[in-house]
N, C-alpha and C positions, 0 to 999 in steps of 0.2 A: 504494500500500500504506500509507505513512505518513496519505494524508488518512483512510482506513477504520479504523485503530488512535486516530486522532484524534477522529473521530467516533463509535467506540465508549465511546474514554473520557467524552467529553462525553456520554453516552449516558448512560453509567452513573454518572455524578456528577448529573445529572440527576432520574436513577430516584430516588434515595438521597438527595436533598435533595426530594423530592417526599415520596416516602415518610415522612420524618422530617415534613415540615408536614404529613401526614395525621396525624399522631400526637400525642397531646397529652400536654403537656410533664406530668413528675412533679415532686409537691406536696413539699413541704420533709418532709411526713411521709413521704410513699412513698419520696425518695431516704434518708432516715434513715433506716428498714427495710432498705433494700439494702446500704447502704453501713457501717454502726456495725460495728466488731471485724473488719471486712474491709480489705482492699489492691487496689487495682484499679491498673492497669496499660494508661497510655494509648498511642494511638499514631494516625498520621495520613497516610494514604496507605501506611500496611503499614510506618513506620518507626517504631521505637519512642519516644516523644515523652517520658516520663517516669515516674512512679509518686508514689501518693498512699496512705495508709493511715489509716482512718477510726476515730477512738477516740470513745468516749461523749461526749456533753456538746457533741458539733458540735465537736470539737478535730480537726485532718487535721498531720501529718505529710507534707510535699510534698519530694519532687528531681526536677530531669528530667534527664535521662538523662547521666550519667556528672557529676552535680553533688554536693554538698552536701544536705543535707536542712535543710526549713526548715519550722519550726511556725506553726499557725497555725489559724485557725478558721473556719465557714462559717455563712453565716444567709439566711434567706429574703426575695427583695425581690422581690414579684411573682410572675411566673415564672420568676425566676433565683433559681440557688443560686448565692450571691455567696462569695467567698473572700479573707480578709487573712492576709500572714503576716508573720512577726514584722522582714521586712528591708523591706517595703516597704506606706505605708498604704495605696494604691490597691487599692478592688475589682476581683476577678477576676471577672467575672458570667455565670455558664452557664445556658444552659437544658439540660434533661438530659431524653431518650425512652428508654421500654423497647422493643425491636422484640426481632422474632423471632431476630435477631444477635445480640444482647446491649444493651448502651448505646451510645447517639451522645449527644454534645454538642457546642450548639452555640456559641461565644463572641461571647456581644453586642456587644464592641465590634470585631467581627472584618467590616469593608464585606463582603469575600467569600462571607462567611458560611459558613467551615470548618467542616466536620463532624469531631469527634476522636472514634474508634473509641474501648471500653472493656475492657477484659475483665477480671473479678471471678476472679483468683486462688486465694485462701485462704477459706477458710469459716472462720468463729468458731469460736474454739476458747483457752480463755483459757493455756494454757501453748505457745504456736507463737509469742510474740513475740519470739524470738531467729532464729527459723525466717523469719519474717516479713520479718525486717530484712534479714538473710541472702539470702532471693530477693530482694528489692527490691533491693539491690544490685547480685550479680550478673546479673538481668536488664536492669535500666537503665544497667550500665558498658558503653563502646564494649567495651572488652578484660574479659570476662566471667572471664577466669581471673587476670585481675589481681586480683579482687574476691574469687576462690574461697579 
């Protein structure tokens, strides 16, 4: 039973990292379309990994999960949307696919080549940025009613 659960997963990690190299990576301008005025909400194998909130000008807002927030900005090298924030100078370098799920990215310097699931919370809307902060909070804290 255990080897069929195992080679399901491998199965389906597989599909998914296939899938994602039939897909061709989005341009600094299409992820800037997606992402400006929004908060997206990552996560990595179904556990919540962190949240990022995208402001004009390529400025992102980053915590992961039950941390500190830390600012910082994003710019295009290639096919990576590369990421500094203000506690540390090394780039962060994704490439980022639209699929029918929503967004995957994948982290360049990651040998394994992890896929981190997306999902685009809050639509633009220029008076929700207390609203904003508020979810990103309580969603990304282990103890969510700590955060409430």
């Amino acid at each position: 039973m255990r080897g069929r659960a195992f080679a399901f997963a491998a199965l389906s990690l597989t599909a998914a990292l296939a899938a994602t190299a039939a897909e061709q990576p989005l341009s600094a301008e299409q992820f800037d379309a997606l992402s400006v005025g929004r908060t997206f909400f990552y996560n990595s194998g179904g556990t919540a990994y962190g949240a990022e909130q995208y402001l004009p000008g390529r400025r992102v807002i980053w915590a992961f999960t039950g941390d500190d927030c830390r600012k910082g900005r994003w710019y295009p090298e290639g096919q990576y949307i590369c990421f500094v924030y203000e506690d540390a100078a090394d780039p962060q370098c994704w490439t980022f696919f639209r699929g029918a799920g929503g967004l995957t990215a994948q982290f360049r310097d990651d040998p394994a080549g992890r896929v981190m699931a997306c999902r685009r919370m809050l639509a633009r809307h220029p008076t929700s940025g207390p609203l904003r902060w508020m979810a990103s909070r309580v969603y990304t804290d282990p103890d969510p009613m700590h955060e409430a």
